[in-house]
PyMOL Python script that loads the backbone (N, CA, C, O; Angstrom):
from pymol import cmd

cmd.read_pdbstr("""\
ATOM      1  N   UNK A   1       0.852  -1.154   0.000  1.00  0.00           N
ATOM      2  CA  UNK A   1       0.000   0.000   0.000  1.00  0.00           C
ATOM      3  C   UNK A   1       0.905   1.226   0.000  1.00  0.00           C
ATOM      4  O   UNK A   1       1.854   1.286   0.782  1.00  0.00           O
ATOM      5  N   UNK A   2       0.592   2.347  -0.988  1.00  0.00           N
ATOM      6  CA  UNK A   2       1.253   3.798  -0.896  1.00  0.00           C
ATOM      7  C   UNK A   2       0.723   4.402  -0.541  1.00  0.00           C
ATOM      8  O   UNK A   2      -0.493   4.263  -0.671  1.00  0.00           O
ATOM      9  N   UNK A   3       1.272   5.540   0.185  1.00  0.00           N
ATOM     10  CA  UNK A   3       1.044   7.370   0.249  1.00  0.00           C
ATOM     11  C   UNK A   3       2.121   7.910   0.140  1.00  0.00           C
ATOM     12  O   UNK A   3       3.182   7.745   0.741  1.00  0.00           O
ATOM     13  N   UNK A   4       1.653   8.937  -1.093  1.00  0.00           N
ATOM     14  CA  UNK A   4       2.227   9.666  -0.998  1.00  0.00           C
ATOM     15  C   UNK A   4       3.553   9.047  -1.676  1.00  0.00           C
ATOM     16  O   UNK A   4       4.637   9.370  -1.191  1.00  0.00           O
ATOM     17  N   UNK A   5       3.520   8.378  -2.518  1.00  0.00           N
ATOM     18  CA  UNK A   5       4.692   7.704  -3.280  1.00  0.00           C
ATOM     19  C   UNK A   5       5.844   6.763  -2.318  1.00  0.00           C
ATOM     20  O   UNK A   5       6.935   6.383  -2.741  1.00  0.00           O
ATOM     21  N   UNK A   6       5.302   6.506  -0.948  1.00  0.00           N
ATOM     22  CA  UNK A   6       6.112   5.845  -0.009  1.00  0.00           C
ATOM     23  C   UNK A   6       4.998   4.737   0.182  1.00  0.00           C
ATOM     24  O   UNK A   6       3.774   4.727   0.316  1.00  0.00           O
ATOM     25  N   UNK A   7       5.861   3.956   0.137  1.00  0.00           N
ATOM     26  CA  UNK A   7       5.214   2.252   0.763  1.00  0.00           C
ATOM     27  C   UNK A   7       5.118   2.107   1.912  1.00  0.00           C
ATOM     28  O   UNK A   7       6.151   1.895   2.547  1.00  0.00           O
ATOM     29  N   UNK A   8       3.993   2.160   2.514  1.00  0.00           N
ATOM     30  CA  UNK A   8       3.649   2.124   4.043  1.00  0.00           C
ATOM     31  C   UNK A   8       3.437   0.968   4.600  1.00  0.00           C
ATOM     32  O   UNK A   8       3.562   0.645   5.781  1.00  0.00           O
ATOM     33  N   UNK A   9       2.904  -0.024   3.123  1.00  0.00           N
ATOM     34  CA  UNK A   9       1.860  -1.473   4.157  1.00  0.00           C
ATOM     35  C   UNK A   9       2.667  -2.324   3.483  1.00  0.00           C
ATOM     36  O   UNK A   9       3.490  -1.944   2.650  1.00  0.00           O
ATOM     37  N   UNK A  10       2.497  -3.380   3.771  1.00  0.00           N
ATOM     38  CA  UNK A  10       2.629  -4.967   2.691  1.00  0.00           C
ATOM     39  C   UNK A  10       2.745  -5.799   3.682  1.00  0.00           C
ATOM     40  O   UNK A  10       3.358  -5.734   4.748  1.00  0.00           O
ATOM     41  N   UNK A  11       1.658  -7.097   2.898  1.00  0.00           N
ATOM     42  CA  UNK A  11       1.283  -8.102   3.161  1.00  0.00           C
ATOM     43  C   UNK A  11       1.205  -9.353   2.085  1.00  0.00           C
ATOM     44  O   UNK A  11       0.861  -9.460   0.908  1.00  0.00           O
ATOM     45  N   UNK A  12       1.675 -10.191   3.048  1.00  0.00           N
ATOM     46  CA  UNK A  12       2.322 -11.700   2.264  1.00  0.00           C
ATOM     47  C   UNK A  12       1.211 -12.798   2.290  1.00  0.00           C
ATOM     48  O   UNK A  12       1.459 -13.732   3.054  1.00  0.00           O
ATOM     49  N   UNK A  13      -0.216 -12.879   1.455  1.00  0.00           N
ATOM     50  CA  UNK A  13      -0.698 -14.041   1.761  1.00  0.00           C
ATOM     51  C   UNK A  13      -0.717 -15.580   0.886  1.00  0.00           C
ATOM     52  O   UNK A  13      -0.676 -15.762  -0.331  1.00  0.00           O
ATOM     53  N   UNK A  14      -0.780 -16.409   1.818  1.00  0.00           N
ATOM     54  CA  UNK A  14      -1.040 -17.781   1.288  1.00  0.00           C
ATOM     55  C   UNK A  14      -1.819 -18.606   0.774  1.00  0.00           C
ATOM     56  O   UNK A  14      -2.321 -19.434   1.534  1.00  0.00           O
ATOM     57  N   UNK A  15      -2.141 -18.639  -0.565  1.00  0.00           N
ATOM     58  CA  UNK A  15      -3.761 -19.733  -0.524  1.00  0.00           C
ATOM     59  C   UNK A  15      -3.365 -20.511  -1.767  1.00  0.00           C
ATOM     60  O   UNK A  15      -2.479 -20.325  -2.601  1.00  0.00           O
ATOM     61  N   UNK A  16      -4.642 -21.779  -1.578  1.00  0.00           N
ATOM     62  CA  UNK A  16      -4.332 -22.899  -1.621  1.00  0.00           C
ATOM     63  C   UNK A  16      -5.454 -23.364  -2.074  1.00  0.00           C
ATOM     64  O   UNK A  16      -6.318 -22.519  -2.308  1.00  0.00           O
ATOM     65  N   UNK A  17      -5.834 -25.024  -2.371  1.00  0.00           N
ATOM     66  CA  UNK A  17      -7.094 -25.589  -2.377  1.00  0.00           C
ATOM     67  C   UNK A  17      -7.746 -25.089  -1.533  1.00  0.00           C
ATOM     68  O   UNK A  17      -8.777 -24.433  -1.679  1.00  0.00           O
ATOM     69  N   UNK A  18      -6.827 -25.541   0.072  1.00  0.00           N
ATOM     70  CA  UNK A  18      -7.997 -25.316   1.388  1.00  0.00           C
ATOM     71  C   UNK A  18      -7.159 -24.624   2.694  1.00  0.00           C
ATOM     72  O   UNK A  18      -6.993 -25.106   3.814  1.00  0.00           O
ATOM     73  N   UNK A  19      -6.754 -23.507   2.231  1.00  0.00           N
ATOM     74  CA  UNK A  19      -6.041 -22.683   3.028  1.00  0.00           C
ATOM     75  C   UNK A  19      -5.974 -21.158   2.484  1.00  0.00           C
ATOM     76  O   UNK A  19      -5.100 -20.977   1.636  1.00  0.00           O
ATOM     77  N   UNK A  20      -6.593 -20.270   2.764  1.00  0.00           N
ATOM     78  CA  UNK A  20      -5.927 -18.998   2.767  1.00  0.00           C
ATOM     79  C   UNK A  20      -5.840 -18.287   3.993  1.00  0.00           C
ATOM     80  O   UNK A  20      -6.614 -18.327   4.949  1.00  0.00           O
ATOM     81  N   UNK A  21      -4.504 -17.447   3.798  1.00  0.00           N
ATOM     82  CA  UNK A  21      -4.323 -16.683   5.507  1.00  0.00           C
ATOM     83  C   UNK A  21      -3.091 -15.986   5.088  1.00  0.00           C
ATOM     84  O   UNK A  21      -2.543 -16.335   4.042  1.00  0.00           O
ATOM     85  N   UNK A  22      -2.587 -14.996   5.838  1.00  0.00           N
ATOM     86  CA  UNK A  22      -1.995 -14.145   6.004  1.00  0.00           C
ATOM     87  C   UNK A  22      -0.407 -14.437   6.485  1.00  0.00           C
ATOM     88  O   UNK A  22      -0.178 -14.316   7.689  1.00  0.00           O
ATOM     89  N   UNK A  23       0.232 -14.656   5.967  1.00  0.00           N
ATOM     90  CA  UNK A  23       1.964 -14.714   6.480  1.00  0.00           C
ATOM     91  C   UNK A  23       2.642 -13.973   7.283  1.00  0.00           C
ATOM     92  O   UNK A  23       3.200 -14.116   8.370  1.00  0.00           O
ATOM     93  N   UNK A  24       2.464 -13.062   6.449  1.00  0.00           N
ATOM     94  CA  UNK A  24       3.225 -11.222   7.231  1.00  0.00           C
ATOM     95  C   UNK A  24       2.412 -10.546   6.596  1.00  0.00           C
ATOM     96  O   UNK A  24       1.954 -10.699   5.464  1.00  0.00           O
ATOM     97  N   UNK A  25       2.143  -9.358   7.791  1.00  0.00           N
ATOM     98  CA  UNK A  25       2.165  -7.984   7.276  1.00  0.00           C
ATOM     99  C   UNK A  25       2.330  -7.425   8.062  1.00  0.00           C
ATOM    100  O   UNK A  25       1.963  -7.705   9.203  1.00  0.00           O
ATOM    101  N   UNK A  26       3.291  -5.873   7.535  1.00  0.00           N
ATOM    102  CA  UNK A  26       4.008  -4.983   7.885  1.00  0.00           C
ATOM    103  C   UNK A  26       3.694  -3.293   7.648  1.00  0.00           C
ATOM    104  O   UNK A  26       3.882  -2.643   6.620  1.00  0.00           O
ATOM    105  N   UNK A  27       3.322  -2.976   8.549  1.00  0.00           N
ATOM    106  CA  UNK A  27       2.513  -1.684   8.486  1.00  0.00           C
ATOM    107  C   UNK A  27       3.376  -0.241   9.040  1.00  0.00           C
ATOM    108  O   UNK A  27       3.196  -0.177  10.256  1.00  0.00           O
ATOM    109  N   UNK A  28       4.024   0.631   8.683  1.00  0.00           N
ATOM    110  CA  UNK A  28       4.831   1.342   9.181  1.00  0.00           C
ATOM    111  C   UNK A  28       4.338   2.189  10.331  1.00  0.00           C
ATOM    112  O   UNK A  28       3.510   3.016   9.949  1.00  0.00           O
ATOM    113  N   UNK A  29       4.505   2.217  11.154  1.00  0.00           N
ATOM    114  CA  UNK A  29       5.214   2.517  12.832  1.00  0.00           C
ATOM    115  C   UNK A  29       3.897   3.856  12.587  1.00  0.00           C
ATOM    116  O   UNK A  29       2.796   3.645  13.096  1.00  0.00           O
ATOM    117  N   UNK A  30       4.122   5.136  11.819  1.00  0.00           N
ATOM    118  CA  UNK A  30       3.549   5.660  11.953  1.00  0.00           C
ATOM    119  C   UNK A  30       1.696   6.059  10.986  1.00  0.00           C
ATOM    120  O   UNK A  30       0.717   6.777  11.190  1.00  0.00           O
ATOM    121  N   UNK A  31       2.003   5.394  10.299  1.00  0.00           N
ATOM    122  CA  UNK A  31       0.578   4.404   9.859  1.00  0.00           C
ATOM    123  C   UNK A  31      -0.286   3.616  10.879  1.00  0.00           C
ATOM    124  O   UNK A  31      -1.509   3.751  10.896  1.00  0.00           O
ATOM    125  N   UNK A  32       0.158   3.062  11.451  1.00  0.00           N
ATOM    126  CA  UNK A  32      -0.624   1.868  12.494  1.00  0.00           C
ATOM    127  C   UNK A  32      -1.801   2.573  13.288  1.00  0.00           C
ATOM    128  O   UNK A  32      -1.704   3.721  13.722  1.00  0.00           O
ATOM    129  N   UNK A  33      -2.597   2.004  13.391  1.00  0.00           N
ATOM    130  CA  UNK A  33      -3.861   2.354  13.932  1.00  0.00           C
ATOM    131  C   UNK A  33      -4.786   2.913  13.415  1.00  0.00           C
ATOM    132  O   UNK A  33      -5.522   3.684  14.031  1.00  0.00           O
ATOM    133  N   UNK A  34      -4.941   2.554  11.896  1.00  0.00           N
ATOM    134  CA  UNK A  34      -5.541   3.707  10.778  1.00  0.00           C
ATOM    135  C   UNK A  34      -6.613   3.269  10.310  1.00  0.00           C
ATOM    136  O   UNK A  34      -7.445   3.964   9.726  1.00  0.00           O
ATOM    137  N   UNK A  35      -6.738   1.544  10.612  1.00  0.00           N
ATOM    138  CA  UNK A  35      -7.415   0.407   9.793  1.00  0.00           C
ATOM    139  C   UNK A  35      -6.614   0.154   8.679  1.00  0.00           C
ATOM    140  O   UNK A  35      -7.196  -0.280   7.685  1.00  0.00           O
ATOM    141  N   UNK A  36      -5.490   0.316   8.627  1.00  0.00           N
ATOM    142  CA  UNK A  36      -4.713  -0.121   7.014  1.00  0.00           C
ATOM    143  C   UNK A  36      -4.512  -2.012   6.829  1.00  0.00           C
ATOM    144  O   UNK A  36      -4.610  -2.743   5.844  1.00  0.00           O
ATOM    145  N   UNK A  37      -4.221  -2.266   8.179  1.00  0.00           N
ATOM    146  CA  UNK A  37      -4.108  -3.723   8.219  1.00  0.00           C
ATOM    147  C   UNK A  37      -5.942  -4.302   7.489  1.00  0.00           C
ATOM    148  O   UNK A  37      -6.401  -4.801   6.461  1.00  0.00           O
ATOM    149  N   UNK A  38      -6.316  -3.916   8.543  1.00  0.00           N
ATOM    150  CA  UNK A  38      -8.311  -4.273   8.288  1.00  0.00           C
ATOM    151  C   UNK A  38      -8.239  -4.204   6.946  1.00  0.00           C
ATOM    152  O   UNK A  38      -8.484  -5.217   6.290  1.00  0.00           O
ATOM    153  N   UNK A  39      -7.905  -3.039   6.336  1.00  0.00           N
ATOM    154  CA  UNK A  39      -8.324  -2.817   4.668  1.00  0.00           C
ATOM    155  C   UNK A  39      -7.621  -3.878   3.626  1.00  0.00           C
ATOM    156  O   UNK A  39      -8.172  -4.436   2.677  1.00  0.00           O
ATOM    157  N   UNK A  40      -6.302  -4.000   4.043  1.00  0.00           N
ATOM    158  CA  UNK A  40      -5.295  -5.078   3.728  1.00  0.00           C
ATOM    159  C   UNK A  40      -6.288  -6.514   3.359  1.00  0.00           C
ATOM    160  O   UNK A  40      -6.394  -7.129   2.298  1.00  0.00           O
ATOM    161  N   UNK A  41      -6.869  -6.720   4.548  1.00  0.00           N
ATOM    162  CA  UNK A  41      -7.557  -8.035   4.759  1.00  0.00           C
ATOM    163  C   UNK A  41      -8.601  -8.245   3.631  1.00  0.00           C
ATOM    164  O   UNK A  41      -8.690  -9.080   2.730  1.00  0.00           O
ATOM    165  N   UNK A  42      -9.588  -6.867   4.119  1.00  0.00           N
ATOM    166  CA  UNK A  42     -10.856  -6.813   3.162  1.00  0.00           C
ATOM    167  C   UNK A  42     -10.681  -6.717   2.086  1.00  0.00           C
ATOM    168  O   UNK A  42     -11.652  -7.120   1.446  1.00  0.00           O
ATOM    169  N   UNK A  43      -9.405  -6.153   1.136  1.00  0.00           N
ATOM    170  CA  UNK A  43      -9.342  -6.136  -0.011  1.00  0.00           C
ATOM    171  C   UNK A  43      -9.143  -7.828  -0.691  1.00  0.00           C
ATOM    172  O   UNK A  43      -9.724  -8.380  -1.625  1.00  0.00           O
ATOM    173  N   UNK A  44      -8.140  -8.275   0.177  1.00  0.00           N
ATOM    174  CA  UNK A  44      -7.961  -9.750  -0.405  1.00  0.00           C
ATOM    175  C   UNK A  44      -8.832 -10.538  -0.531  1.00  0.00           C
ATOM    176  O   UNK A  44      -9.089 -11.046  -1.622  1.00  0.00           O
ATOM    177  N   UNK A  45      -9.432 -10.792   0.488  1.00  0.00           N
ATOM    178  CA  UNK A  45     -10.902 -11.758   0.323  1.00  0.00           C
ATOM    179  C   UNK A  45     -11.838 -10.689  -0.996  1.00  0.00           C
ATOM    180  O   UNK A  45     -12.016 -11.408  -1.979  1.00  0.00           O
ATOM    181  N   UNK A  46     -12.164  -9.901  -1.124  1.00  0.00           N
ATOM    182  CA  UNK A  46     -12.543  -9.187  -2.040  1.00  0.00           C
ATOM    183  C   UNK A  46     -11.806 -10.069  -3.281  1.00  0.00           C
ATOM    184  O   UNK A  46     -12.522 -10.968  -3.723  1.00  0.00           O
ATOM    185  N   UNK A  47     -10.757  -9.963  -3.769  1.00  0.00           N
ATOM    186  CA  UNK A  47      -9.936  -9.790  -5.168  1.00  0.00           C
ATOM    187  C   UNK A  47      -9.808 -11.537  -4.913  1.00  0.00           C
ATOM    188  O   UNK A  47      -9.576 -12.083  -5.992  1.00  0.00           O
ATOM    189  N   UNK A  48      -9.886 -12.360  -3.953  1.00  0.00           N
ATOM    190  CA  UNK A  48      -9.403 -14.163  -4.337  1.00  0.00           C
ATOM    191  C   UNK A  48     -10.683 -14.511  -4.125  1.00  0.00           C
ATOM    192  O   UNK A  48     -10.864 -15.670  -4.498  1.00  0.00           O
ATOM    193  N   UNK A  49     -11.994 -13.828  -3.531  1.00  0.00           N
ATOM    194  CA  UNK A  49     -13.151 -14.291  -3.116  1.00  0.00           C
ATOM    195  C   UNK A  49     -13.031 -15.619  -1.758  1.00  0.00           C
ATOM    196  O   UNK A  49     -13.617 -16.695  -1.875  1.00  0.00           O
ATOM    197  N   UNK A  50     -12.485 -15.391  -0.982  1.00  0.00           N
ATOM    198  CA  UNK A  50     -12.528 -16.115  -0.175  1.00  0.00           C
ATOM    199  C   UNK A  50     -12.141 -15.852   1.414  1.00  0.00           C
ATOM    200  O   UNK A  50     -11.589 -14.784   1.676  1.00  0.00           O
ATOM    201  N   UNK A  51     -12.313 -16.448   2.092  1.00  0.00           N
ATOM    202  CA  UNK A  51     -12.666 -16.070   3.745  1.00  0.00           C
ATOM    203  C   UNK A  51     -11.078 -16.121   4.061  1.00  0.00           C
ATOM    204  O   UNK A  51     -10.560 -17.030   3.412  1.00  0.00           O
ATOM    205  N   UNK A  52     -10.229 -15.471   4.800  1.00  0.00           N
ATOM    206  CA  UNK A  52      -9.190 -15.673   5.268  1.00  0.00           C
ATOM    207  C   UNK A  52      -9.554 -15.737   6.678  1.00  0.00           C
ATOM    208  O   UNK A  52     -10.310 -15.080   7.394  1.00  0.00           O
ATOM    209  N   UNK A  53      -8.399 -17.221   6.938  1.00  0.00           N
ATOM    210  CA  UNK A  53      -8.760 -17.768   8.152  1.00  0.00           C
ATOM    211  C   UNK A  53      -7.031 -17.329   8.909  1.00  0.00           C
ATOM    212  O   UNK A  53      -5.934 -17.037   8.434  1.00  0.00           O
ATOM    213  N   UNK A  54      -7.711 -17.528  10.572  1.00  0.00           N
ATOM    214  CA  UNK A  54      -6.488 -16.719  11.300  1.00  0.00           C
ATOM    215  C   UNK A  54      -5.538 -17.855  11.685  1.00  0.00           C
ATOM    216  O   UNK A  54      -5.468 -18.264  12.844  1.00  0.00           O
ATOM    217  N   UNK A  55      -4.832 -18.335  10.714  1.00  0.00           N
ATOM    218  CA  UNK A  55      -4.116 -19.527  10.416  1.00  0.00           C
ATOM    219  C   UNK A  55      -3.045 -19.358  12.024  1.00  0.00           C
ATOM    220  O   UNK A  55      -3.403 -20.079  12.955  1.00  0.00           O
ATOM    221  N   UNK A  56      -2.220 -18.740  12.183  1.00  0.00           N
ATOM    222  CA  UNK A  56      -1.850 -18.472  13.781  1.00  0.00           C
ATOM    223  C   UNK A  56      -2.431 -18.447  14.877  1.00  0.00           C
ATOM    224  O   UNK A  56      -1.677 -18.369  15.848  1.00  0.00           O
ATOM    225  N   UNK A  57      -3.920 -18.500  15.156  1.00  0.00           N
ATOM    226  CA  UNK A  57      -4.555 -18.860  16.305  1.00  0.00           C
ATOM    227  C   UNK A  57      -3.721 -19.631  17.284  1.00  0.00           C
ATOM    228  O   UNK A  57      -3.076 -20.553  16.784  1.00  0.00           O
ATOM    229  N   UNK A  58      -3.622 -19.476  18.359  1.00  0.00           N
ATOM    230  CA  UNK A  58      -3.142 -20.452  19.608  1.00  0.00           C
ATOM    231  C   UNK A  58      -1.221 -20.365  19.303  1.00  0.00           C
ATOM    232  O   UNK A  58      -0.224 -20.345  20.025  1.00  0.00           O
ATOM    233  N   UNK A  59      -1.439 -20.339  18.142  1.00  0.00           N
ATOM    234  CA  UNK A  59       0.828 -20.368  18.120  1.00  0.00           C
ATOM    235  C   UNK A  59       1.333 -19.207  18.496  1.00  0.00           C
ATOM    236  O   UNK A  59       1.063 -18.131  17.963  1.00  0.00           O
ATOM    237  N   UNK A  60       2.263 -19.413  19.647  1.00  0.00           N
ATOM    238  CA  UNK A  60       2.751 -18.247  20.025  1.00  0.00           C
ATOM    239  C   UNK A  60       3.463 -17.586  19.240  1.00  0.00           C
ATOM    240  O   UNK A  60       3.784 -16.439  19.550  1.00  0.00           O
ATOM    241  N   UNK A  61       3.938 -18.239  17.864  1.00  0.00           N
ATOM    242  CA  UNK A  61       4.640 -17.169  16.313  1.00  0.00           C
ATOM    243  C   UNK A  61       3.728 -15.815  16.574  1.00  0.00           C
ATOM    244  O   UNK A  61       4.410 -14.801  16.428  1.00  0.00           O
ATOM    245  N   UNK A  62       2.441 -15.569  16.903  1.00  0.00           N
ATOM    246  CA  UNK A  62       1.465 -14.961  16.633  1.00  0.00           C
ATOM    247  C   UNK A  62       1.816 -13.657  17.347  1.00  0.00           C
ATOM    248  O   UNK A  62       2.050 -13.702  18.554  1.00  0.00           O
ATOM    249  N   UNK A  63       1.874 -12.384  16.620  1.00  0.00           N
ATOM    250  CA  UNK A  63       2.261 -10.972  17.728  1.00  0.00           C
ATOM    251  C   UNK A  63       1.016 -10.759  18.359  1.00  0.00           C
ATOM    252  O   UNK A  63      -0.021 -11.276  17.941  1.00  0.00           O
ATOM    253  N   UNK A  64       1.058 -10.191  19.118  1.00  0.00           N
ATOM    254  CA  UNK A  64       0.056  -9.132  20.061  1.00  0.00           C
ATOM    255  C   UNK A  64      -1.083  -8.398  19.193  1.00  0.00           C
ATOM    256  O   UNK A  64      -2.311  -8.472  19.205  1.00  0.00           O
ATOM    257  N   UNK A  65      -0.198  -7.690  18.466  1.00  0.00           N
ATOM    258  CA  UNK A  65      -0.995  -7.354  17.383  1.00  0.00           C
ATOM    259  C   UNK A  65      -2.006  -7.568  16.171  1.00  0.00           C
ATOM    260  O   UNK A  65      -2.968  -6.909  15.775  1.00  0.00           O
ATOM    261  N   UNK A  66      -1.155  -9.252  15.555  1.00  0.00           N
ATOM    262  CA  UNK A  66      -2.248  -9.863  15.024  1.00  0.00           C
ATOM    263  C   UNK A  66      -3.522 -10.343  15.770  1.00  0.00           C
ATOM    264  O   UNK A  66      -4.594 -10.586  15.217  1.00  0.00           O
ATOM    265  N   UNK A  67      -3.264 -10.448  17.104  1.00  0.00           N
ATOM    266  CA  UNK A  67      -3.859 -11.166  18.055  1.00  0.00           C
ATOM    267  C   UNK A  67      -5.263  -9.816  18.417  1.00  0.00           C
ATOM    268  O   UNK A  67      -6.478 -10.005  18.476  1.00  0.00           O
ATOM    269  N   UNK A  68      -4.538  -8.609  18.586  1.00  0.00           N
ATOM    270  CA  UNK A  68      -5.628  -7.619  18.384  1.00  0.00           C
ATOM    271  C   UNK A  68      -6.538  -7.130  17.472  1.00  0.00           C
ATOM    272  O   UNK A  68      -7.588  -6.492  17.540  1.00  0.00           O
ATOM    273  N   UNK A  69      -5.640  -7.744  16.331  1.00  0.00           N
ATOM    274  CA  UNK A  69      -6.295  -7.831  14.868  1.00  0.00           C
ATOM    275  C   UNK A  69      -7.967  -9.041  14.914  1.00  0.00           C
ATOM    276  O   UNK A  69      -9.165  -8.868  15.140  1.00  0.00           O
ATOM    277  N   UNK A  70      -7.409  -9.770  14.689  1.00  0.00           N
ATOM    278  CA  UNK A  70      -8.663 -10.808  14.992  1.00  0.00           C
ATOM    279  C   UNK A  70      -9.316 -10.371  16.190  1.00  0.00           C
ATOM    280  O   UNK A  70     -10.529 -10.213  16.047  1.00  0.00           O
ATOM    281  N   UNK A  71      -8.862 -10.132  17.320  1.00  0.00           N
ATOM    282  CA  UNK A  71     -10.572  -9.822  18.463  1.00  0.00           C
ATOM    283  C   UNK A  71     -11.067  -8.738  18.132  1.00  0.00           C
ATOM    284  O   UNK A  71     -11.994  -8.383  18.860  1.00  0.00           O
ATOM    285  N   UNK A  72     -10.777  -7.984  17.207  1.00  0.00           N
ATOM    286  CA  UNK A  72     -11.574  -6.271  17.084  1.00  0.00           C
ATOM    287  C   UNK A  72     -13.069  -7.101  16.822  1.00  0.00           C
ATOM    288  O   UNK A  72     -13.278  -8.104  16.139  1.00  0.00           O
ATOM    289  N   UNK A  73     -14.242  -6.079  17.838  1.00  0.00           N
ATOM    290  CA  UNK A  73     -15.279  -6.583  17.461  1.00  0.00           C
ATOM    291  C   UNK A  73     -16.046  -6.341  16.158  1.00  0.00           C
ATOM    292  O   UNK A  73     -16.164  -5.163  15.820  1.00  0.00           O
ATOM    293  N   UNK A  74     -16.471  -7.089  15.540  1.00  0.00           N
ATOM    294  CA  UNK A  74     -17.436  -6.746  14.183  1.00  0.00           C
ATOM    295  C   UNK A  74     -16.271  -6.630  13.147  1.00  0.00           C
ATOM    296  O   UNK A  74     -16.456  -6.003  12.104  1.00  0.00           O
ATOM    297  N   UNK A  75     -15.285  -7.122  13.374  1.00  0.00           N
ATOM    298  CA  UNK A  75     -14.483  -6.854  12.174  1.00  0.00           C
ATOM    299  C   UNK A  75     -14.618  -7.853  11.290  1.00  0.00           C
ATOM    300  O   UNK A  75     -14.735  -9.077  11.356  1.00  0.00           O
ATOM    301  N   UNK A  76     -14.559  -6.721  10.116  1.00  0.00           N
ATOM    302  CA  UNK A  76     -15.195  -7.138   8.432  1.00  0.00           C
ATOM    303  C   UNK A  76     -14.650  -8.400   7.636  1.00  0.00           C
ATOM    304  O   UNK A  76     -15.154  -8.900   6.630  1.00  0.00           O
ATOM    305  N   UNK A  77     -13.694  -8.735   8.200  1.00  0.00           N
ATOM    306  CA  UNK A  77     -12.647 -10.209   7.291  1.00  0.00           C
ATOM    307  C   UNK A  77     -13.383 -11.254   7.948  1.00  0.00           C
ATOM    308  O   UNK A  77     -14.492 -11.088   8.455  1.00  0.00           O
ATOM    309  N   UNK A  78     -12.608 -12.563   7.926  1.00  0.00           N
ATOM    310  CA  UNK A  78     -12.106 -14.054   8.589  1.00  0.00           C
ATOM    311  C   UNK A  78     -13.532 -14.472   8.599  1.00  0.00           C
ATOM    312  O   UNK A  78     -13.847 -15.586   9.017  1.00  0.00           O
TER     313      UNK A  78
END
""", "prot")
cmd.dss("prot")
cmd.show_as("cartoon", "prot")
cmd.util.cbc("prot")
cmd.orient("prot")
């Protein structure tokens, strides 16, 4: 994702027969908290048509952050 001719976002996802989900994504420091990740999400299932599942559940690989990502309530992905 750009602004402003600078790359702020990017995200790495995985899909498959019976897997899609999210690898990395990397949102710059002063971007964060904008919904850019959320939009990240909603666009993909949008453009592959399919549900991305929170393939890191329970593994501690998992940051804080993704982890805040998935409990936001009513949020639009997964």
């Amino acid at each position: 994702m750009r602004f402003e001719e600078n790359i702020v976002a990017n995200a790495d996802f995985v899909i498959s027969e019976d897997d899609f989900h999210c690898d990395n994504v990397r949102v710059d420091e002063e971007h964060r908290r904008k919904g850019i990740c959320t939009a990240l999400y909603v666009f993909a299932e949008k453009l592959f048509g399919r549900k991305i599942e929170n393939f890191w559940k329970g593994d501690p690989i998992q940051t804080d952050a993704a982890k805040k990502l998935w409990d936001q309530p009513n949020r639009p992905f997964g």
